[in-house]
Backbone as a chain_set.jsonl record, in Angstrom:
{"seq": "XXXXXXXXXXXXXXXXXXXXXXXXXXXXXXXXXXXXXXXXXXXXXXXXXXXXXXXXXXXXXXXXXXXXXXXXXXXXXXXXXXXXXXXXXXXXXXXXXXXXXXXXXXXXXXXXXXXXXXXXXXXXXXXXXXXXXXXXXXXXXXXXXXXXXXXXXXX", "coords": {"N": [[70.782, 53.496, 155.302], [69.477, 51.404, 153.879], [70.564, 51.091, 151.745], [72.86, 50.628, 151.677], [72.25, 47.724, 152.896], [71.059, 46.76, 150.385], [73.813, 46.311, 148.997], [75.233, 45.403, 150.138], [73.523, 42.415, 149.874], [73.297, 42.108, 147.071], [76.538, 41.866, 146.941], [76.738, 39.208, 148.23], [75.26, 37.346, 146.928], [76.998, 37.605, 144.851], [79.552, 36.55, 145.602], [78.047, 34.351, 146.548], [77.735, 32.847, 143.982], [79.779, 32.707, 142.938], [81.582, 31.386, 144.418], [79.722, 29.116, 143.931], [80.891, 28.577, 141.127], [83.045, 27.724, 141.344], [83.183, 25.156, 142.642], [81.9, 24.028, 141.068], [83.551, 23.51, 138.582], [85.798, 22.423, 139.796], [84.356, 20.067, 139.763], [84.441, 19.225, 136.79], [85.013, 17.127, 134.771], [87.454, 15.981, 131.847], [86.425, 16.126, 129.59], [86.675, 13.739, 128.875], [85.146, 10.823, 127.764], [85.404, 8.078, 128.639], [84.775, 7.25, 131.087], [85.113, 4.757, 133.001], [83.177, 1.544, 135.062], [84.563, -0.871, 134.989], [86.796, -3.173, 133.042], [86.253, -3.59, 129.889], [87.046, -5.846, 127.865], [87.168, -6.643, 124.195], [86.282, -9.441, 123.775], [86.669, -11.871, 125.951], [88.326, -12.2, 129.241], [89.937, -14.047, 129.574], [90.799, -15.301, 127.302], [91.567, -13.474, 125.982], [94.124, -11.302, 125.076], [96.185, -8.478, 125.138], [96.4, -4.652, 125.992], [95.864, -2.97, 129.414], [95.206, -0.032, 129.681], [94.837, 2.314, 132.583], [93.675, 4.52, 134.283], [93.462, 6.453, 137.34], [91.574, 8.374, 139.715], [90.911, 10.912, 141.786], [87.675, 11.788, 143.298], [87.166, 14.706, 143.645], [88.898, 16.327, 141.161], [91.629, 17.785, 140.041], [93.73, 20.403, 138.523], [96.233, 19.132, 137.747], [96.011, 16.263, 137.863], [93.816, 15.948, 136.021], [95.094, 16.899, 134.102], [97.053, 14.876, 133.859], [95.727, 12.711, 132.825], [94.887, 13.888, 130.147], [96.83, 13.757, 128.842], [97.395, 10.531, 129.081], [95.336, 10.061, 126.891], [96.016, 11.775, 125.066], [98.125, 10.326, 124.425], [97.822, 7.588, 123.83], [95.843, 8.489, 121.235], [97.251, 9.263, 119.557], [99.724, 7.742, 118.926], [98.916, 5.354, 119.373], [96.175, 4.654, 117.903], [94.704, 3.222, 116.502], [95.664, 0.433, 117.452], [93.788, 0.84, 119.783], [90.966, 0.895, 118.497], [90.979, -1.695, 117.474], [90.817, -3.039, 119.849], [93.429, -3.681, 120.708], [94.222, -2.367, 122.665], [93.024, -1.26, 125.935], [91.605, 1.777, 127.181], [90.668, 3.356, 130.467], [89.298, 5.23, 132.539], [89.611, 5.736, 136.186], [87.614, 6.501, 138.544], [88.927, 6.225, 142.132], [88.147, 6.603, 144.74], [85.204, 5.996, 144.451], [83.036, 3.851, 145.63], [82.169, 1.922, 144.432], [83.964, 0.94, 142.813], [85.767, -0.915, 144.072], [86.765, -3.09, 143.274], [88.335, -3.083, 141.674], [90.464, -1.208, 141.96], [91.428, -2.198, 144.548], [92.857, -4.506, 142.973], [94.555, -3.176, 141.029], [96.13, -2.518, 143.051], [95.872, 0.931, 143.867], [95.605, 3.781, 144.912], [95.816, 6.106, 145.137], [96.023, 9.045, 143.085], [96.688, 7.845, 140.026], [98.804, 5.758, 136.606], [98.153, 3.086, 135.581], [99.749, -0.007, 134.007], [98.267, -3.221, 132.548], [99.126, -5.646, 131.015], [97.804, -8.135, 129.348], [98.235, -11.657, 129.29], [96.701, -14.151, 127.783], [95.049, -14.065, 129.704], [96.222, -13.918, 132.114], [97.563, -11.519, 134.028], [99.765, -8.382, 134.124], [100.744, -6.349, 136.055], [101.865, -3.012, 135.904], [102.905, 0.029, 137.599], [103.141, 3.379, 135.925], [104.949, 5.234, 136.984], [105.375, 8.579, 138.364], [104.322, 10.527, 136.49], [102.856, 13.087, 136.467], [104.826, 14.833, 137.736], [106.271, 15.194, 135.613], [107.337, 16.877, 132.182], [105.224, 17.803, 129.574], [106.343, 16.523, 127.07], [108.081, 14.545, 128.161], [106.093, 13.498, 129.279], [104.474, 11.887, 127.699], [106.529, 10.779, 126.316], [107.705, 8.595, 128.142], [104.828, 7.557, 129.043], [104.276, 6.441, 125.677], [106.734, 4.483, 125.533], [106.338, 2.537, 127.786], [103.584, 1.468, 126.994], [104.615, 0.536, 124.49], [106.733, -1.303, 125.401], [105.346, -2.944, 126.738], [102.977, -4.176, 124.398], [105.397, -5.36, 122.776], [105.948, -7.674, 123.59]], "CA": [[70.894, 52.146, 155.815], [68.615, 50.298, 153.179], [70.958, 51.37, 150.814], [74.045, 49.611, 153.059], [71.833, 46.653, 153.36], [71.341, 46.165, 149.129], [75.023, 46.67, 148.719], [75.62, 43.693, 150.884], [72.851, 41.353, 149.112], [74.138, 42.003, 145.69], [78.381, 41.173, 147.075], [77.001, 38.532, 149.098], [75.377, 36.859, 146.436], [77.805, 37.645, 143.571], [79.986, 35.293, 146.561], [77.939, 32.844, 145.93], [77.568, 32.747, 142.458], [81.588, 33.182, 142.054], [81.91, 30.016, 145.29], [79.702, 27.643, 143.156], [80.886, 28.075, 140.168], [84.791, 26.991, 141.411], [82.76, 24.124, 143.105], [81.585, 22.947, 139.464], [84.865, 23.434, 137.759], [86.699, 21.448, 140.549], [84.182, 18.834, 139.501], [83.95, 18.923, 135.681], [85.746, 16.157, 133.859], [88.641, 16.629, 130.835], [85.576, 15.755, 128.684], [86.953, 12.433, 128.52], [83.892, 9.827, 127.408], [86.019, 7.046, 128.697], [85.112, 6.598, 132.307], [83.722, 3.108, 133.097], [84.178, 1.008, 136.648], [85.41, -1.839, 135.132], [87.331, -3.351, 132.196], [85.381, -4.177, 128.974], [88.078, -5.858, 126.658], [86.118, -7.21, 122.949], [86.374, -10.793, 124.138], [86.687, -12.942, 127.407], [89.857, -12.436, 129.666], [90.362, -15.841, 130.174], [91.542, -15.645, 125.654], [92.396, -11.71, 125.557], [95.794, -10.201, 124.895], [95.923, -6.63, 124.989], [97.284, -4.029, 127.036], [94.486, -2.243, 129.948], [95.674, 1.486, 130.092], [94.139, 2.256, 133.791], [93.856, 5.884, 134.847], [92.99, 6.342, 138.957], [92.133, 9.689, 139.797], [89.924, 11.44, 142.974], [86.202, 12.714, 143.168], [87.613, 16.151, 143.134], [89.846, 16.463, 139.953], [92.511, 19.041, 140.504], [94.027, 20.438, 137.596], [97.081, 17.96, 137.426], [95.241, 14.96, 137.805], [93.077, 15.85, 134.737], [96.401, 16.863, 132.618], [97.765, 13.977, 133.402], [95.117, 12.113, 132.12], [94.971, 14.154, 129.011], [98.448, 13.268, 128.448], [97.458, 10.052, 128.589], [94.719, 9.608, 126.039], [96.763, 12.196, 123.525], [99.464, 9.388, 123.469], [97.032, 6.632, 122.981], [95.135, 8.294, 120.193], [98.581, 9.832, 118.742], [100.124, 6.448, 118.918], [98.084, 3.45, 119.063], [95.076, 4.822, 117.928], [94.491, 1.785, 115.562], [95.082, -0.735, 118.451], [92.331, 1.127, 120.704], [90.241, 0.788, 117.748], [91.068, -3.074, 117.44], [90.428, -3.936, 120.828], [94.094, -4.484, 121.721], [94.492, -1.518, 124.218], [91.774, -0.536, 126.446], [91.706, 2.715, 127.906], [89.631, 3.503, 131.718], [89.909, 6.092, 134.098], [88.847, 5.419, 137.634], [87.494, 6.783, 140.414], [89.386, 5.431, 143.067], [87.215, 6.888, 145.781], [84.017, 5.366, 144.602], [83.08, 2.353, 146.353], [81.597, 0.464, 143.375], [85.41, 0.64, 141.655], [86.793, -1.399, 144.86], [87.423, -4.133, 143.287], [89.413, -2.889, 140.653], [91.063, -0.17, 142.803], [92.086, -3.663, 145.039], [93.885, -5.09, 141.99], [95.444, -2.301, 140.568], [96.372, -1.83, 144.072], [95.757, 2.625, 143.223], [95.069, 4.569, 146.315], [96.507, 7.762, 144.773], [95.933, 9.451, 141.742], [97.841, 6.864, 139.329], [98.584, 5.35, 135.639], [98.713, 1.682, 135.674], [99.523, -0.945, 132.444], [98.136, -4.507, 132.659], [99.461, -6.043, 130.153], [97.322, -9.117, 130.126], [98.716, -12.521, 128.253], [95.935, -15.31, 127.867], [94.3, -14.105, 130.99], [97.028, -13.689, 133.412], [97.847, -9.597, 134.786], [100.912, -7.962, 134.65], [100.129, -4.838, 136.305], [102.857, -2.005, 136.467], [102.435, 1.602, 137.67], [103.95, 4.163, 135.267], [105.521, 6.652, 138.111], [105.624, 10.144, 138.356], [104.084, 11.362, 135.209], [102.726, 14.256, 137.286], [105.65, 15.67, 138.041], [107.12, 15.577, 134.467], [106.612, 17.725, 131.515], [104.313, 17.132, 128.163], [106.991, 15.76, 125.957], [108.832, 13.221, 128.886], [105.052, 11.805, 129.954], [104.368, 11.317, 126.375], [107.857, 9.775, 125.853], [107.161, 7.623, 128.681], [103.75, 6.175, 128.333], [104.378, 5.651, 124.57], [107.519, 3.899, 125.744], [105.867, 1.395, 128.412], [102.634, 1.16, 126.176], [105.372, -0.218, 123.495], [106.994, -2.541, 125.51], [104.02, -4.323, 126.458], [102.949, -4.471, 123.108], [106.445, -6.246, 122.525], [105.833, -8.696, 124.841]], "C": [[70.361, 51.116, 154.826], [69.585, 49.895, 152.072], [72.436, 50.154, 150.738], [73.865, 47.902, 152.707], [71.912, 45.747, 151.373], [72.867, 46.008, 148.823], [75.611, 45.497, 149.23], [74.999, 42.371, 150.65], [73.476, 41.179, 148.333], [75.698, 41.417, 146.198], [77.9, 40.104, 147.634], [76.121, 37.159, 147.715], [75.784, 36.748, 145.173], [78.812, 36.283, 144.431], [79.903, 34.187, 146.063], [77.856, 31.955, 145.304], [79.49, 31.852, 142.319], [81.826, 31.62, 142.773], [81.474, 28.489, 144.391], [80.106, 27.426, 141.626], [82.834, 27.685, 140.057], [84.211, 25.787, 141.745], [82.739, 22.906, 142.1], [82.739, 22.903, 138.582], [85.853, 22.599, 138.234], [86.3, 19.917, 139.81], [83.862, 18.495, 137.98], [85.473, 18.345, 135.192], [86.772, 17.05, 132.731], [87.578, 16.578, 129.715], [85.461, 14.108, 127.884], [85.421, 11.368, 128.348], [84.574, 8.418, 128.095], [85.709, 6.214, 130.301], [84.157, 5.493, 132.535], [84.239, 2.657, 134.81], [84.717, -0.387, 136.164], [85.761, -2.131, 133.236], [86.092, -3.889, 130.62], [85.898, -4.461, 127.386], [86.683, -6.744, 125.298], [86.089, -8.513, 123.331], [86.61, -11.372, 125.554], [88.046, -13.024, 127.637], [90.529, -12.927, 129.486], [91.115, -15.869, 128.108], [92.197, -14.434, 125.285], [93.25, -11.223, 126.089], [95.562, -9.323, 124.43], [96.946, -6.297, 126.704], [95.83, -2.878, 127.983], [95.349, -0.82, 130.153], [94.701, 2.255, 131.117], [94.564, 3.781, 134.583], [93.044, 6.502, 135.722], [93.058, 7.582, 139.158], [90.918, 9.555, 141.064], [88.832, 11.465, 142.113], [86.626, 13.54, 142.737], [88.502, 16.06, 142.513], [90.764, 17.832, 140.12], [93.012, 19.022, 138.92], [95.71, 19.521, 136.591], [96.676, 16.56, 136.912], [94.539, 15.229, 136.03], [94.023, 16.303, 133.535], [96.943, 15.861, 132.553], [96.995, 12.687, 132.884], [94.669, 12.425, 130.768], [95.882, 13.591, 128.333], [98.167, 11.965, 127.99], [96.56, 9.539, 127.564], [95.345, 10.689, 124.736], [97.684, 11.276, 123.481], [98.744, 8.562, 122.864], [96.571, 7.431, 121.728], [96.197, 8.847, 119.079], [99.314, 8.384, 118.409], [100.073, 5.244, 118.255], [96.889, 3.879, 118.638], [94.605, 3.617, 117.186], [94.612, 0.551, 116.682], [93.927, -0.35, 119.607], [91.412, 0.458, 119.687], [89.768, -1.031, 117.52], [91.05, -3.998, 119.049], [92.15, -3.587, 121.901], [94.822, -3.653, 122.717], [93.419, -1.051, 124.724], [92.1, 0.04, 127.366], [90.568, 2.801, 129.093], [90.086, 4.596, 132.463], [88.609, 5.845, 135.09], [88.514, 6.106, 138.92], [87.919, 6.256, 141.458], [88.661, 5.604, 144.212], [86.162, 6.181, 145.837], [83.777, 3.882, 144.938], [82.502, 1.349, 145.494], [83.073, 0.583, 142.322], [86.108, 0.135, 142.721], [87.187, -2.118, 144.67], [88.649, -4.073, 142.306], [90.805, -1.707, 141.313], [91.889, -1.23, 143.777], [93.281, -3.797, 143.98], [94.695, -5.22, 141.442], [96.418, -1.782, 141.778], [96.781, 0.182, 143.856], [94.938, 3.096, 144.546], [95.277, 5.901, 145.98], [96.053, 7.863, 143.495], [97.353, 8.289, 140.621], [97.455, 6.324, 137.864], [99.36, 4.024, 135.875], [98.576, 0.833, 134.002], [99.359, -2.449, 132.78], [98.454, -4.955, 131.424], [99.31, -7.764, 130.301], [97.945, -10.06, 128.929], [97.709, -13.804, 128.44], [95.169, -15.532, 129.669], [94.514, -13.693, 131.98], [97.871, -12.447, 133.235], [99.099, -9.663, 134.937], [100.837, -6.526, 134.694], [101.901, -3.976, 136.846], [102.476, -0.637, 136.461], [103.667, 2.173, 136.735], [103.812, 5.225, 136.261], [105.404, 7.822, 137.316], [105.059, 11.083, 137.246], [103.347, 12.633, 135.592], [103.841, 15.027, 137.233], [106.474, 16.273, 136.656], [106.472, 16.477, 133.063], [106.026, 17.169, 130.303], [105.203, 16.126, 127.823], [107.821, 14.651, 127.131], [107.46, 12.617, 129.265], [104.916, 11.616, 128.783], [105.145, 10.283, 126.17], [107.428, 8.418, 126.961], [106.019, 6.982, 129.214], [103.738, 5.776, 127.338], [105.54, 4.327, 125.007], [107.28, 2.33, 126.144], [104.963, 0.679, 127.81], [103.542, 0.378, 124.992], [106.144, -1.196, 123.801], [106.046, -3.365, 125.972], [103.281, -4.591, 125.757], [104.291, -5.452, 122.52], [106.501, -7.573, 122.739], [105.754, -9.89, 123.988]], "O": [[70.789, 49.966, 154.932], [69.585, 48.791, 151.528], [72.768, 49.244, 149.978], [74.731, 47.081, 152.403], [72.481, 44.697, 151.076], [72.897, 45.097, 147.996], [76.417, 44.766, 148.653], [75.549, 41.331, 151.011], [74.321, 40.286, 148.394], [75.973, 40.331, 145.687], [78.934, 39.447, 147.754], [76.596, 36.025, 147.765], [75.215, 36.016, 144.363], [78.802, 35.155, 143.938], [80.652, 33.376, 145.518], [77.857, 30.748, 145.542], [80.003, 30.862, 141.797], [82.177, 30.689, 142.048], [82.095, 27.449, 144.173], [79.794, 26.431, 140.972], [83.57, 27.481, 139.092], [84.749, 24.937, 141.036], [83.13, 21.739, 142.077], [82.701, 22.008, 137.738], [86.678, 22.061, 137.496], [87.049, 19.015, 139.434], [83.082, 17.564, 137.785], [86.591, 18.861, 135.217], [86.902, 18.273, 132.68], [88.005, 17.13, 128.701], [84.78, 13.568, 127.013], [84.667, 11.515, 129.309], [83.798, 7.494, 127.851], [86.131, 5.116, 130.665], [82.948, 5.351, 132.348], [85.143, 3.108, 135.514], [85.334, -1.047, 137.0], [85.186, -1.517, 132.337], [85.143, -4.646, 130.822], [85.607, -3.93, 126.315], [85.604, -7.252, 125.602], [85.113, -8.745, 122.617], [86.749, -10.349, 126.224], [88.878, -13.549, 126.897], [91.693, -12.626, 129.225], [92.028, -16.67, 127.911], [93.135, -14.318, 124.497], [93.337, -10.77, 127.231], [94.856, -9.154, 123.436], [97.546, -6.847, 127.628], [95.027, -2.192, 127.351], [96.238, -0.847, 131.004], [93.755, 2.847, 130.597], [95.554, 4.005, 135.279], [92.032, 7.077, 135.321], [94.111, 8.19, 138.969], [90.228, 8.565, 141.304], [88.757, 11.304, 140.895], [86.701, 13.597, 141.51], [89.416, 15.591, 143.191], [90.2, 18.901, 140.355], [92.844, 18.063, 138.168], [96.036, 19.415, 135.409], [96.955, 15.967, 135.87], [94.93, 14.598, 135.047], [93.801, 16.133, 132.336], [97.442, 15.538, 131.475], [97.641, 11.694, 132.55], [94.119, 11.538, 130.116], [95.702, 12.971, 127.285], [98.434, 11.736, 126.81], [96.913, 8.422, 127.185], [95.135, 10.394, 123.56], [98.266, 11.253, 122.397], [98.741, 8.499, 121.635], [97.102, 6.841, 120.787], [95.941, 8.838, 117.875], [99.29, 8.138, 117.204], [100.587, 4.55, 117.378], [96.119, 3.168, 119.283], [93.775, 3.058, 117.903], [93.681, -0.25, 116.764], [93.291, -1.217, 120.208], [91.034, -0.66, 120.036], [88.631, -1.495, 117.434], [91.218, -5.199, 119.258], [92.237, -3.364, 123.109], [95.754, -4.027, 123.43], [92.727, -0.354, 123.982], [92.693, -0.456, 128.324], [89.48, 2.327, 128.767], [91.219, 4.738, 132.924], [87.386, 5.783, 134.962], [89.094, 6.173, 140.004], [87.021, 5.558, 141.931], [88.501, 4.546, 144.821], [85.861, 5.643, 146.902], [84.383, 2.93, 144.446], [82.372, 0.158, 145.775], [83.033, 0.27, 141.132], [87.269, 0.543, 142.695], [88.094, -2.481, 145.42], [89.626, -4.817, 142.221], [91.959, -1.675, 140.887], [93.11, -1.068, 143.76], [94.401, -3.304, 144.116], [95.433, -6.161, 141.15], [97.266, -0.901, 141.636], [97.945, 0.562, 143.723], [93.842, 2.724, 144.965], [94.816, 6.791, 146.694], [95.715, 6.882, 142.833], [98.579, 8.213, 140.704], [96.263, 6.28, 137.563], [100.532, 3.812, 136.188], [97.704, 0.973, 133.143], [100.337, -2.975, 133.311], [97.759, -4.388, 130.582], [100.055, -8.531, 130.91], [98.179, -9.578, 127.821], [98.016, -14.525, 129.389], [94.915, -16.479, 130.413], [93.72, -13.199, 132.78], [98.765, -12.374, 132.391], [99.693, -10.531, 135.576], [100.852, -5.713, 133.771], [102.708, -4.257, 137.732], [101.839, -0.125, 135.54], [104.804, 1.702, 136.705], [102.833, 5.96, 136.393], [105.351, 8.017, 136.102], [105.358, 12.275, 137.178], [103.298, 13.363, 134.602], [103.735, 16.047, 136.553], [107.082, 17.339, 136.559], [105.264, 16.692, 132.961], [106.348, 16.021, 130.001], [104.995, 14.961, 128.165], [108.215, 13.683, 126.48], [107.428, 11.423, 129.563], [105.601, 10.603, 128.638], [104.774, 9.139, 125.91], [106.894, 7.393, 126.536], [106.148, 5.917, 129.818], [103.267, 4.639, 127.313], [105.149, 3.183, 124.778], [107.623, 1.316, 125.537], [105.082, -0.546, 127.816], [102.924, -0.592, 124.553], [106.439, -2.026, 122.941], [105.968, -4.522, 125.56], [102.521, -5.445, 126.215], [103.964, -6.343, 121.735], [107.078, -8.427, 122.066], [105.649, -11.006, 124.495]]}, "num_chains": 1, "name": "protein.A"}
C-alpha cells in the first residue's frame, strides 16, 4: 500500500509540473521587446507623419496570435527597417484586454486579436485594419503588410 501511495505522489506531481509548465508557455511572449500601452512617435502628433504599425493581441497568446505578430515585425525589419530606425514607422503590440490600453484599444477600435495601420498626416488618423493575416500563409501576410505599409508610406 505505501508503495501504491508513492507511485501516486511522484504521477501526481510530475501533473503538476507538466500543467504549469503549458500554463507558462501559453503566457510567454515571441520575445518581442516592443510592447508599450501607448504610442511614442520621436516628436509631437500634432507635427508627426509616420505610419503606427498597431498589433492587438489577448493575455493568453495562442500560438497564431504570436506568429502573426512575428510576421509582422519580420516585414518591418526586412523592409522598412531604416524607417523604424528614423522614427517614421512605429511598431506596438497591445494588450487589448488590459484595462490601462483602453484608450487606445477605443481608437483603434481592436476587440480581437488584430493588425491595424494609422497612417497619421500632420496629426490627423487614418486607421485601417489589415484583415485576415491569420488565416493566410508566411509569404501572402508578408506580401500584404509590406503592401499596405507601402501605400501609406505613398501617401
Amino acid at each position: 500500500m505505501a508503495m501504491f501511495t508513492k507511485v501516486r505522489l511522484v504521477a501526481l506531481a510530475g501533473m503538476l509540473l507538466l500543467t504549469m509548465g503549458f500554463a507558462l508557455a501559453c503566457k510567454v511572449s515571441s520575445g518581442s521587446t516592443t510592447n508599450q500601452s501607448t504610442l511614442t512617435p520621436a516628436v509631437t502628433p500634432s507635427v508627426w507623419n509616420g505610419v503606427e504599425v498597431v498589433y492587438f493581441h489577448r493575455a493568453q497568446r495562442c500560438s497564431g496570435c504570436i506568429h502573426a505578430q512575428d510576421m509582422t515585425e519580420y516585414t518591418l525589419d526586412t523592409y522598412f527597417a531604416d524607417e523604424l530606425e528614423n522614427g517614421e514607422i512605429v511598431f506596438i503590440a497591445v494588450n487589448f484586454q488590459d484595462a490601462a490600453n483602453a484608450g487606445i484599444v477605443e481608437k483603434f477600435g481592436a476587440y480581437v486579436p488584430s493588425l491595424f495601420l494609422n497612417d497619421v498626416e500632420g496629426g490627423v488618423d487614418d486607421i485601417n485594419e489589415v484583415k485576415n493575416i491569420r488565416l493566410m500563409g508566411d509569404e501572402e501576410v508578408v506580401d500584404t503588410i509590406k503592401t499596405a505599409i507601402e501605400e501609406c508610406l505613398a501617401d
